[in-house]
C-alpha positions in Angstrom: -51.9 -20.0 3.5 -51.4 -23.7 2.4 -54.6 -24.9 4.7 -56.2 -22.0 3.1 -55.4 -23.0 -0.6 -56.6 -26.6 0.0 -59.9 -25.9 1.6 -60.5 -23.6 -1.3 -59.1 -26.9 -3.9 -61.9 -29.1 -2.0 -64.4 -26.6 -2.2 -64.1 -26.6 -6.0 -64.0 -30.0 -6.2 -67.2 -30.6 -4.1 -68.7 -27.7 -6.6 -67.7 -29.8 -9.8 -69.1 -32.9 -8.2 -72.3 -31.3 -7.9 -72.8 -30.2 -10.5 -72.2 -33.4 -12.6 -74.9 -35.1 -10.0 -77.2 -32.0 -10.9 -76.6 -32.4 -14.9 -77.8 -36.1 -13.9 -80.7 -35.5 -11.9 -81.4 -33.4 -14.8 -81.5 -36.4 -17.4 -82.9 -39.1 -15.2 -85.9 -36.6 -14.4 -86.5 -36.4 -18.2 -86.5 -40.1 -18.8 -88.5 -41.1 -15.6 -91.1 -38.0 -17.1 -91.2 -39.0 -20.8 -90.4 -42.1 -21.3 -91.0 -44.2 -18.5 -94.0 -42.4 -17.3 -93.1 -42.6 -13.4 -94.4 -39.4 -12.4 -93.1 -40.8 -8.8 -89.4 -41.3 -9.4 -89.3 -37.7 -11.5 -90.5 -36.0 -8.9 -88.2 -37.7 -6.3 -85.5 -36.8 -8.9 -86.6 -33.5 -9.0 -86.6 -32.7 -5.3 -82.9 -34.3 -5.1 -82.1 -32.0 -8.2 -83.1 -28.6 -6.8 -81.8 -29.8 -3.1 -78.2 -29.9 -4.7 -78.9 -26.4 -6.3 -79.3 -25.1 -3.1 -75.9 -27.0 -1.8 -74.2 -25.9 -4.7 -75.4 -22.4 -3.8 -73.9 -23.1 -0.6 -70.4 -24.2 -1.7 -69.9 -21.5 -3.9 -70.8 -19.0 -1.4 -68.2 -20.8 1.1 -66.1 -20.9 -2.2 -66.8 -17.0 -3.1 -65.8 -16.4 0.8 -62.7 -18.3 0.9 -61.1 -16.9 -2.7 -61.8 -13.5 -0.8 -59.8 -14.1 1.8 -57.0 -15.7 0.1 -56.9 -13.1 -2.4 -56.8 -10.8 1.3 -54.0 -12.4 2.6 -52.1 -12.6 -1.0 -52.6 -9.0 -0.7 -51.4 -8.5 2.7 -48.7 -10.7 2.4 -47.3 -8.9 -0.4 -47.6 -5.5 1.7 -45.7 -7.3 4.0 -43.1 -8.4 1.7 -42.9 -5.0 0.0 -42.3 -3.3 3.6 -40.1 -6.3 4.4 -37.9 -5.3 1.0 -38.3 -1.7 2.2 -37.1 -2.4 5.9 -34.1 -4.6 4.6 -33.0 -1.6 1.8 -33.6 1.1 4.6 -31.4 -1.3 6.9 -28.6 -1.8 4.4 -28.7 1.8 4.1 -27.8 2.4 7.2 -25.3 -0.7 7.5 -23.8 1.2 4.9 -23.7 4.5 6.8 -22.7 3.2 9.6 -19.4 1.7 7.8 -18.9 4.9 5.8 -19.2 6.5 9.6 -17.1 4.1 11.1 -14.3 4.4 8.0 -14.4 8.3 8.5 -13.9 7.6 12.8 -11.1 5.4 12.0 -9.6 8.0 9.8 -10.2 11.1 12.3 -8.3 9.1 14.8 -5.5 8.5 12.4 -5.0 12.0 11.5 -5.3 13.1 15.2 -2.6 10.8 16.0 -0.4 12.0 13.2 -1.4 15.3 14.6 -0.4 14.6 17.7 2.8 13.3 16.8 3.2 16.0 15.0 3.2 18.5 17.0 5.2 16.6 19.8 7.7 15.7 17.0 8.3 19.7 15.5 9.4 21.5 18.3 12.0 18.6 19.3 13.7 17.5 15.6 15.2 20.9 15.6 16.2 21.0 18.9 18.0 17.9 18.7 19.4 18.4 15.4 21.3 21.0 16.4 23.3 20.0 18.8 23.5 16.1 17.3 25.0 18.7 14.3 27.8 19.9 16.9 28.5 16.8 18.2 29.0 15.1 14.9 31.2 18.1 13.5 32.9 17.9 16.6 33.8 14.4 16.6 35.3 14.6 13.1 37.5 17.8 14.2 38.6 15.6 16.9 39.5 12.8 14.2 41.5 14.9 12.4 43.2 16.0 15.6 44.0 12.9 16.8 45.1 11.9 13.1 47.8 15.0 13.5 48.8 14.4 17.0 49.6 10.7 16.4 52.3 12.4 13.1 53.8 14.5 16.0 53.7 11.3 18.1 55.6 9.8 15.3 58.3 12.5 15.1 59.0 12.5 18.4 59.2 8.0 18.5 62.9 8.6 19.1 63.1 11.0 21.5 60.1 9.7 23.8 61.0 6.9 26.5 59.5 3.4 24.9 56.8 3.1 27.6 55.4 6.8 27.4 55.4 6.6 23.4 53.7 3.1 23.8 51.3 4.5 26.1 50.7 7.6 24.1 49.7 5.8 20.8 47.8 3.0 22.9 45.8 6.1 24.0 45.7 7.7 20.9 44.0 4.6 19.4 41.2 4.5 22.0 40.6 8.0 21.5 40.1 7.5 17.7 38.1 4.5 18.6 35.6 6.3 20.4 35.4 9.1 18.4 34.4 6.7 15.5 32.0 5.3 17.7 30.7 9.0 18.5 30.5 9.7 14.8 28.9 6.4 13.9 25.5 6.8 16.7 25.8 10.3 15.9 24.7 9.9 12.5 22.2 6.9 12.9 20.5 9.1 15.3 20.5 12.2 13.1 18.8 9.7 10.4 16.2 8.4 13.0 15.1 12.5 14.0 15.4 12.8 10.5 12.7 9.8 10.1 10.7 11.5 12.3 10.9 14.3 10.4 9.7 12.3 7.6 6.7 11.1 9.2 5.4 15.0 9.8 4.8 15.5 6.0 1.9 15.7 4.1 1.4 12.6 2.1 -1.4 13.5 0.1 -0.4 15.6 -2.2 -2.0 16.1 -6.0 -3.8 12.7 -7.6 -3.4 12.5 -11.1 -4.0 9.9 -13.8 -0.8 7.4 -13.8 -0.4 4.1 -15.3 -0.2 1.5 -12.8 1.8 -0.8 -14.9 4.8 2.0 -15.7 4.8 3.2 -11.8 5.5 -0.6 -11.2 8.2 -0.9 -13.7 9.6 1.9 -13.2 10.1 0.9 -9.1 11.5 -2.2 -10.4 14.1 -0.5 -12.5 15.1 1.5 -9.2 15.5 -1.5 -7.6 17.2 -3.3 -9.9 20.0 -0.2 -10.2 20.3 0.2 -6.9 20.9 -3.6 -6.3 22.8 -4.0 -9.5 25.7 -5.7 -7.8 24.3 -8.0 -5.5 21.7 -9.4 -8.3 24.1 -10.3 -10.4 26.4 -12.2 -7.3 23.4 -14.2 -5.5 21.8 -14.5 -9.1 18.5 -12.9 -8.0 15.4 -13.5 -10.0 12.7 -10.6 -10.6 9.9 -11.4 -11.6 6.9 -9.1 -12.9 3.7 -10.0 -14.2 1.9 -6.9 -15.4 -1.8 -6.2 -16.4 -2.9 -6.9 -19.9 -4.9 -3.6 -20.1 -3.1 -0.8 -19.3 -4.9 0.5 -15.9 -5.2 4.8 -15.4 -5.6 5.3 -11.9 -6.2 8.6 -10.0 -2.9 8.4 -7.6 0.0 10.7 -6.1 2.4 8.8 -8.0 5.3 9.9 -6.4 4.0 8.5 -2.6 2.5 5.5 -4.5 6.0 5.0 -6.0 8.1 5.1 -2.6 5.5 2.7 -0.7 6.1 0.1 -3.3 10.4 1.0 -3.3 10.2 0.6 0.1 8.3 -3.1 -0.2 10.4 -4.3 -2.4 13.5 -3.2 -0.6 12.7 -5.1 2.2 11.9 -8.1 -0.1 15.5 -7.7 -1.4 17.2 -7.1 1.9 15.1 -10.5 3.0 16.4 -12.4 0.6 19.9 -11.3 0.1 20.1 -11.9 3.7 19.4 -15.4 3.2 21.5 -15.9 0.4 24.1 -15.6 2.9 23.2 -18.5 5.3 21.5 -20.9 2.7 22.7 -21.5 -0.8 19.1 -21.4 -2.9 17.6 -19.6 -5.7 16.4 -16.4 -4.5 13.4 -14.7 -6.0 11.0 -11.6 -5.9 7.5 -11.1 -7.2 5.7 -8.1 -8.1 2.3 -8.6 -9.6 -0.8 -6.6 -10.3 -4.4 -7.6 -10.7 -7.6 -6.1 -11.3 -10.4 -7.7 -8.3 -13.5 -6.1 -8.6 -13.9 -2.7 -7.8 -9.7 -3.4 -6.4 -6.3 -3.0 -7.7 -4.1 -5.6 -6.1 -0.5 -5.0 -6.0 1.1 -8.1 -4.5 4.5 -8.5 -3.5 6.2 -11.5 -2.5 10.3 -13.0 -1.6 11.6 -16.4 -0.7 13.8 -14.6 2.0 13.6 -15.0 5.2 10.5 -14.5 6.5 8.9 -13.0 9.1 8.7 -14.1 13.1 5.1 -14.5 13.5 5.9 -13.4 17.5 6.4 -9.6 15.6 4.3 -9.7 12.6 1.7 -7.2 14.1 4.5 -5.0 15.4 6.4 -4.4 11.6 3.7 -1.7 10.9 4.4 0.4 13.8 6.6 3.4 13.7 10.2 3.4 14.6 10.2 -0.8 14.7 12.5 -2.5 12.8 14.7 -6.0 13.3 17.4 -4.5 11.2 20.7 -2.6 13.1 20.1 0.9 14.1 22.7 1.7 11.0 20.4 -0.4 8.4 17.2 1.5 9.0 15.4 4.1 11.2 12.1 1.6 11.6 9.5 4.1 9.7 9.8 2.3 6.2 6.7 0.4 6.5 4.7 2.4 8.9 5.0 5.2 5.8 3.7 2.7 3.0 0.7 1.7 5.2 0.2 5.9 5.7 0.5 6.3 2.3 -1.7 3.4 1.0 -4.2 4.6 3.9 -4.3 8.1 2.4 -5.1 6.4 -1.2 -8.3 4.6 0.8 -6.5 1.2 0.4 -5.3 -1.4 2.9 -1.6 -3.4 3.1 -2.0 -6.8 4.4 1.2 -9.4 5.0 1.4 -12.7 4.9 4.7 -14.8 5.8 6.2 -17.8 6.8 9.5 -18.0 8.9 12.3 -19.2 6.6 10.4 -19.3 3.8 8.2 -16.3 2.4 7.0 -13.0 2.8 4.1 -11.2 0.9 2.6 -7.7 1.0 -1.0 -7.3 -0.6 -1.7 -3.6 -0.9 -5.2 -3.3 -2.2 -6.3 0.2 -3.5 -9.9 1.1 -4.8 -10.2 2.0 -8.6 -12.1 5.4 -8.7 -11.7 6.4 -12.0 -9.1 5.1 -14.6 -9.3 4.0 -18.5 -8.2 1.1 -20.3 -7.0 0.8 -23.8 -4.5 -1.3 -25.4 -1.2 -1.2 -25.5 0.7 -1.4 -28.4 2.4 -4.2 -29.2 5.7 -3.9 -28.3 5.2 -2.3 -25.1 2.7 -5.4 -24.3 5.3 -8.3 -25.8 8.1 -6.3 -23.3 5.6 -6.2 -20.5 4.8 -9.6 -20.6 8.3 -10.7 -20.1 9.5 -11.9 -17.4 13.0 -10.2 -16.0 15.7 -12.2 -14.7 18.4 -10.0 -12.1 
């Protein structure tokens, strides 16, 4: 096209050229004619004049035929751009399809999986609760057994020989030791059946419109009563820094709610923990901002950190580096469920020793935004020390 375009600017150029040496011939045919009377030179002019009509005939033709075919190929390369544009919509289209595809693959396979663990996980939780029932009720009868044998043993202190009553309450203790023991496993495993249990429930349940800055409060407020306590001894500092619009979002705000209790748990627990081997100024962060078409809900502790060795593993159900007694490991394997069934994502980042952060993104469907009034907004906007 740019040979093209400069063939046709040379062929215009050749045109005007000729046709100033025409407009002369012109004149110096008059002059030689009428006032120098050289019949000779006017004719010669003449014959020169009408040869570069006939090349300027030429060149316009050539010129005629070239703007033809640029105008042709201006034509067809805008066809060609047009199906190009319709190609690259049709294929984004169908990038887009195939991710929608791929989304609803990825959450097929989920729900299988849950399915699947599902019904593996029903027919045993009873059967084991049952009997873990027994054994626990047992074990405290037997407590309170031992409890009243060791008051006979104690009746009898002066009529026993020393070496049998010594043996007998040495015994005795053991016995209360492992039923203790007993006791104790017994009712961390109840509480891990009963985690599974847990992870068999329907966690979508009914969306409706909730204020994402109240949910957030209001899960700080649990946190802080439930940690009342230990915030005030290790001088915890909460920090929250809300929207400045209020955000409505379509959510099941009671699953939204224990995702983010459950988040900021383990940020307390992270840095409470800490607070006992280091002396420093512990802290937790809850923010919330408004990316695009994106809520972000970030959460983030100067605790302890996570071992990069098992970052990918914190996720999966049943893992957990707390004792069996702390936790039953399904904590954060329900908050990813539960931000999964909202369409969202939970992401962490952390740093041995020094950090942790949980970004849970969740898509804004539908939701309003008005302002707040301004009391609510100047208490919002503070900033809340434990």
């Amino acid at each position: 096209m740019g040979t093209l375009a400069e063939e046709i600017k040379e062929l215009e150029g050749r045109v005007k050229l000729t046709e100033r040496l025409i407009n002369a011939g012109w004149c110096i045919m008059a002059l030689s004619f009428i006032f120098l009377g050289r019949n000779d030179l006017g004719s010669l002019t003449l014959i020169c004049t009408v040869s570069l009509l006939i090349y300027k005939a030429i060149l316009k033709r050539k010129l005629s035929i070239k703007e033809d075919l640029a105008k042709e190929v201006e034509e067809r390369t805008e066809q060609i751009r047009s199906e190009k544009d319709a190609i690259q919509e049709e294929s984004d289209k169908l990038a887009a399809a195939l991710s929608a595809l791929s989304e609803a693959q990825d959450e097929l396979v989920r729900k299988e999986r849950m399915a699947t663990v599902g019904q593996l996980t029903q027919g045993l939780v009873d059967r084991i609760l049952n009997p873990l029932n027994y054994i626990n009720n047992f074990a405290n009868l037997s407590e309170g057994l031992a409890k009243e044998l060791r008051e006979n043993l104690e009746s009898q202190k002066g009529k026993l020989p020393q070496d049998v009553y010594e043996d007998s309450e040495e015994l005795l203790d053991m016995m209360s030791s492992n039923l203790q023991k007993i006791s104790a496993h017994g009712y961390n495993t109840v509480r891990i059946v009963k985690a599974m249990e847990e992870l068999l429930k329907d966690r979508v349940g009914v969306l409706i419109l909730t204020n994402m800055n109240t949910l957030c409060r209001i899960a700080l407020e649990k946190l802080k009563k439930s940690y009342e306590k230990e915030i005030q001894e290790k001088n915890v500092r909460i920090v929250f820094d809300n929207l400045n619009l209020s955000l409505m979002m379509e959510v099941n705000a009671d699953e939204l709610g224990k995702a983010i209790d459950g988040v900021l748990k383990n940020a307390m627990y992270a840095v409470l923990r800490k607070a006992e081997q280091v002396a420093y100024s512990p802290e937790i962060y809850l923010g919330l901002k408004v990316n695009g078409d994106q809520l972000d809900i970030t959460i983030r502790d100067n605790g302890t950190g996570i071992d990069e060795k098992i970052k990918d593993k914190i996720f999966a159900p049943f893992f957990t580096t707390k004792t069996t007694g702390e936790a039953a490991g399904v904590g954060l394997y329900l908050c990813r469920e539960i931000v999964q069934n909202h369409r969202g994502r939970i992401e962490v980042e952390s740093q041995k020793g020094e950090y942790t952060q949980f970004l849970i993104s969740l898509p804004i469907y539908s939701f309003k935004q008005h302002k707040q009034p301004e009391a609510e907004e100047a208490e919002e906007e503070e900033q809340t020390h434990g």
